[in-house]
SEKETOR-834290 format. One line per 8 residues: number of its first residue (from 1); their letters; for each residue x, y, z of N, C-alpha, C, O. Coordinates in steps of 0.05 Angstrom, whole numbers, plus 5000, padded with zeros to 4 digits. Atoms other than C-alpha are relative to their C-alpha. Layout:
N
NUM	a	X/Y/Z/X/Y/Z/X/Y/Z/X/Y/Z | ... $
% end
This chain:
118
1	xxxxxxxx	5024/5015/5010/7032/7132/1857/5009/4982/4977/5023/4992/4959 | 4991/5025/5025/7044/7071/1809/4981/5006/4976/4958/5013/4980 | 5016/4999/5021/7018/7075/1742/4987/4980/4985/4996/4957/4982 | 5023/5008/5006/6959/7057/1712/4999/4976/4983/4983/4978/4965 | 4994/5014/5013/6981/6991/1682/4991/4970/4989/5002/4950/4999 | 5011/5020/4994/6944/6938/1660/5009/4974/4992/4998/4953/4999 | 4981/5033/5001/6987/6881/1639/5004/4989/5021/5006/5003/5041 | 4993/5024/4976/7001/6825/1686/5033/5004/5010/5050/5017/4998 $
9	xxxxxxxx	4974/5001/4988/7063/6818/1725/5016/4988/4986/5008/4965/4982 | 4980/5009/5017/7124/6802/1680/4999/5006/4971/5014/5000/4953 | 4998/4990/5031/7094/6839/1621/4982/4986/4974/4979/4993/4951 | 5004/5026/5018/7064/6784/1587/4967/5008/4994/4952/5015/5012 | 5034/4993/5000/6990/6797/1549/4990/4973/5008/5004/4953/5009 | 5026/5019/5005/6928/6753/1557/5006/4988/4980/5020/4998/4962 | 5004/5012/5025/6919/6705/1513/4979/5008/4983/4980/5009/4958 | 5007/4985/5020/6870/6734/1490/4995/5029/4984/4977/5037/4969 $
17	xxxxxxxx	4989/4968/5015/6896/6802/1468/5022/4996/4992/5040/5011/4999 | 4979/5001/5017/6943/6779/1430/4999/5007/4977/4977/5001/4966 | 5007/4992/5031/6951/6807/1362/5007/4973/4979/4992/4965/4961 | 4993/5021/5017/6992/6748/1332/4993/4966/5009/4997/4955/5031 | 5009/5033/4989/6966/6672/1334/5025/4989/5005/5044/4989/4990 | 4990/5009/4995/7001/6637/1380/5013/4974/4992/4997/4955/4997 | 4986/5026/5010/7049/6578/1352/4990/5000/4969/4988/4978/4958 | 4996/4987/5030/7035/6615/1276/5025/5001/4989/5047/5012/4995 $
25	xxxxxxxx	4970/5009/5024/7079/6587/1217/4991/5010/4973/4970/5020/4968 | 5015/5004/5022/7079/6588/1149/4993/5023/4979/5010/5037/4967 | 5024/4979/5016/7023/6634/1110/4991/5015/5019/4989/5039/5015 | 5016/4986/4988/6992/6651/1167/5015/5022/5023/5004/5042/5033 | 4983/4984/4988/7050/6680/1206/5008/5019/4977/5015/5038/4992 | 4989/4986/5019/7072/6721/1146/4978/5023/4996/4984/5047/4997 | 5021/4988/5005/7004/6749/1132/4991/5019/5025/4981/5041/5020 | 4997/4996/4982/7001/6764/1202/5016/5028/5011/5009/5048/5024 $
33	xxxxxxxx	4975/4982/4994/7069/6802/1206/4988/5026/4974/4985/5050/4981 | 5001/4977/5018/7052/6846/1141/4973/5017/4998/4967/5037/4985 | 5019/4982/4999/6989/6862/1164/4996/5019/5020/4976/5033/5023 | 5001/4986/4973/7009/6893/1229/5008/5027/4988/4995/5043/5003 | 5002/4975/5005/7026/6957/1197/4975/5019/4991/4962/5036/5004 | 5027/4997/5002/6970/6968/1157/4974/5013/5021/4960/5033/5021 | 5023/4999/4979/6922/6960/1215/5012/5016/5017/4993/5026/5028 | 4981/4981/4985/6972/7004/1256/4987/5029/4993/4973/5045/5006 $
41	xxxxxxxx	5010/4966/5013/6960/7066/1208/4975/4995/4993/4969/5012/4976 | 5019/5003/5010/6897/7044/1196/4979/5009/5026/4960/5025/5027 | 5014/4984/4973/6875/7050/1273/5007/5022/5017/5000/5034/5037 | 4986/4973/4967/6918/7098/1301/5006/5038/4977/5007/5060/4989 | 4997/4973/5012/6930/7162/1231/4970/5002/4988/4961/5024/4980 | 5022/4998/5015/6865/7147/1204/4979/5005/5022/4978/4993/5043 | 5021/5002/4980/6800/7179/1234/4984/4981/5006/4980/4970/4984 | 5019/5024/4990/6755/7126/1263/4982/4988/4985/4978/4964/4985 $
49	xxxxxxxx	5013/4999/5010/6707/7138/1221/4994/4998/4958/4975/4996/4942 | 4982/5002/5025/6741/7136/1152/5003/4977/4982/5003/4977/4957 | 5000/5031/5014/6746/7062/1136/4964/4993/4999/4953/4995/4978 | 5032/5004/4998/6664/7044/1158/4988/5012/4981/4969/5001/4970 | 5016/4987/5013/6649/7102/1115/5005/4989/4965/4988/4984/4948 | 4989/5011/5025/6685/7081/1055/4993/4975/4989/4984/4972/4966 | 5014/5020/4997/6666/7018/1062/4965/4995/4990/4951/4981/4975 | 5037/4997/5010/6594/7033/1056/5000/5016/4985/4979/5011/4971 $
57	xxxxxxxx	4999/4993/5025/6606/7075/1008/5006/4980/4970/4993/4980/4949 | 5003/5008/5018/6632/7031/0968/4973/4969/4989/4963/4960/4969 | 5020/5024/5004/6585/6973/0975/4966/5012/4986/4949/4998/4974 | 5021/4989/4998/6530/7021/0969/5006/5007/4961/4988/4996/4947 | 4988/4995/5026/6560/7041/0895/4998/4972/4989/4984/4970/4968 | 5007/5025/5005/6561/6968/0888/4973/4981/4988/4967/4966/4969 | 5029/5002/5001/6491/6957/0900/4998/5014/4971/5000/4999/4951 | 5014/4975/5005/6471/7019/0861/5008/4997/4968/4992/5003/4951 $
65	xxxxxxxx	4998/4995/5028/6511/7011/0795/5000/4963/4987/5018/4949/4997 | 5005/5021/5009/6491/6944/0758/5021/4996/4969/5011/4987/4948 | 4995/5010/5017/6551/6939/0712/5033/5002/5006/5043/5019/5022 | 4972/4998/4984/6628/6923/0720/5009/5024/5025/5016/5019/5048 | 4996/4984/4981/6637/6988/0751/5000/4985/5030/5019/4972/5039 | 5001/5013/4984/6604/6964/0811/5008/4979/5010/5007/4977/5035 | 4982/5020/4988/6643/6898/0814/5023/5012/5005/5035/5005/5025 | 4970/4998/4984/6707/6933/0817/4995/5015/5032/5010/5012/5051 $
73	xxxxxxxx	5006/4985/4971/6671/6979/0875/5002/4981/5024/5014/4985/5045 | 5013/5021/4985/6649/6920/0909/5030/4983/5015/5029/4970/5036 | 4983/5027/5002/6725/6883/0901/5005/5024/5027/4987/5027/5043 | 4995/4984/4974/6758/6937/0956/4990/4983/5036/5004/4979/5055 | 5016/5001/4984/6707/6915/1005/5004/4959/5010/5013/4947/5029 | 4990/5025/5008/6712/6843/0988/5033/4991/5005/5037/4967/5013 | 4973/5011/4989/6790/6837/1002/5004/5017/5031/5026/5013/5042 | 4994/4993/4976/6781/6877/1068/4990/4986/5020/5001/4979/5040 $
81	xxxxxxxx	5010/5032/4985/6731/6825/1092/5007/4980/5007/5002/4972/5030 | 4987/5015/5009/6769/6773/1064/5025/4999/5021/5034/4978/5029 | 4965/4996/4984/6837/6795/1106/4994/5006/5030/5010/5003/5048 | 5009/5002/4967/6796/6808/1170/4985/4973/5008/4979/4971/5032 | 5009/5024/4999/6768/6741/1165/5010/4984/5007/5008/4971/5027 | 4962/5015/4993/6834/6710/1158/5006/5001/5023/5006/4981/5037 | 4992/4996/4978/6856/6747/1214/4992/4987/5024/5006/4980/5042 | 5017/5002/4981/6805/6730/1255/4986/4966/5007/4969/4963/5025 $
89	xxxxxxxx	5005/5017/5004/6795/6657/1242/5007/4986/5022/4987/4973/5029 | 4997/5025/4979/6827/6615/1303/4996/5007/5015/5005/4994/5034 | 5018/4989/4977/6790/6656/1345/4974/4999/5003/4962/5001/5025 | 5032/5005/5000/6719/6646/1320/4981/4977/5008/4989/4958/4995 | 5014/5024/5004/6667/6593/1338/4996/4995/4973/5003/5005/4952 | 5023/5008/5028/6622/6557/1292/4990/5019/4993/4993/5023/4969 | 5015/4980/5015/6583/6615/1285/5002/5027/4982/4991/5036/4962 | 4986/4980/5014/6629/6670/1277/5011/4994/4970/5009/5009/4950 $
97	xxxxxxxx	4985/5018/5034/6667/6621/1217/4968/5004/4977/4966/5018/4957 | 5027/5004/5019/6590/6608/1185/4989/5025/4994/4972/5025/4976 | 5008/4966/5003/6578/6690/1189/5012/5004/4974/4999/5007/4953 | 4984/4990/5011/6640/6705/1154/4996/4981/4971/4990/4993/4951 | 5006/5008/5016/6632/6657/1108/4985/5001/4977/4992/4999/4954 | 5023/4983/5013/6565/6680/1085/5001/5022/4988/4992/5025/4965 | 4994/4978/5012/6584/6747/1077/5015/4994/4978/5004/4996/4957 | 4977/5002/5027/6647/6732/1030/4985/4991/4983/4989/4999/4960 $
105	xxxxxxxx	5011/5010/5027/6597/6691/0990/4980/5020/4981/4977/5024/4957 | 5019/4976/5014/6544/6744/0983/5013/5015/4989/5001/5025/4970 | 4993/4974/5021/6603/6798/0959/5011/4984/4985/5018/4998/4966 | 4983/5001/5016/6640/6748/0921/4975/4992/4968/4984/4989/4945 | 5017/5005/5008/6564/6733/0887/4994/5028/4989/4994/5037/4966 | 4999/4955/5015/6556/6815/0881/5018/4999/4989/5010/5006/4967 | 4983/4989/5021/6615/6821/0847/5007/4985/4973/5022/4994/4955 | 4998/5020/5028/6607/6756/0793/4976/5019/4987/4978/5028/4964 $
113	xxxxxx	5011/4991/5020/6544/6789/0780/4992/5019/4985/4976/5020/4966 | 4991/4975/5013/6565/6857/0770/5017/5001/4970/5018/5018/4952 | 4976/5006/5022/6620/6823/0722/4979/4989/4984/4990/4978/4965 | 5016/5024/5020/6563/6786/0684/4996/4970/4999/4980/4957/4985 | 4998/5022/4992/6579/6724/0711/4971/4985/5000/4968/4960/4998 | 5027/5013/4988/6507/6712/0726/4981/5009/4985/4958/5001/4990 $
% end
């Protein structure tokens, strides 16, 4: 019986299940390469549930405490957005880009005016 294999003939993924952007130089190939570990142990030693929680944990701490504290809670959250954003950029429409966008501004807005900025 042949095994259960779902790649194409010669091995080769989809284009789109690729992890790394195709014809990536630069910044964005680098950022790329050093984040593949990360996200490695991030999806495969870590429970599933572990990052989401933390996550809202911390934003929720964010919310909740109205004085630096809370901006540093907030920053965590803010560079994980920030680096899945990245990642995720020459794959998005218009809409997906104008989402992401929004978000980063709302935490980078939570966390000026956690700092006093505002």
């Amino acid at each position: 019986m042949a095994p259960d294999n779902k790649r194409p003939q010669g091995g080769r993924q989809p284009q789109g299940e690729q992890f790394f952007t195709p014809g990536a130089t630069g910044l964005r190939k680098a950022v790329e390469r050093r984040s593949a570990v990360p996200m490695t142990f991030l999806f495969t030693q870590v429970p599933r549930w572990v990052a989401p929680a933390l996550l809202v944990i911390l934003l929720l701490v964010g919310f909740a405490v109205a004085n630096p504290l809370g901006g540093v809670a907030v920053l965590p959250v803010l560079a994980f957005v920030g680096w899945l954003a990245y990642l995720s950029w020459p794959s998005l429409g218009v809409g997906g880009k104008v989402l992401r966008v929004a978000m980063l501004t709302f935490l980078v807005l939570l966390v000026a005016t956690r700092f006093g900025a505002f």
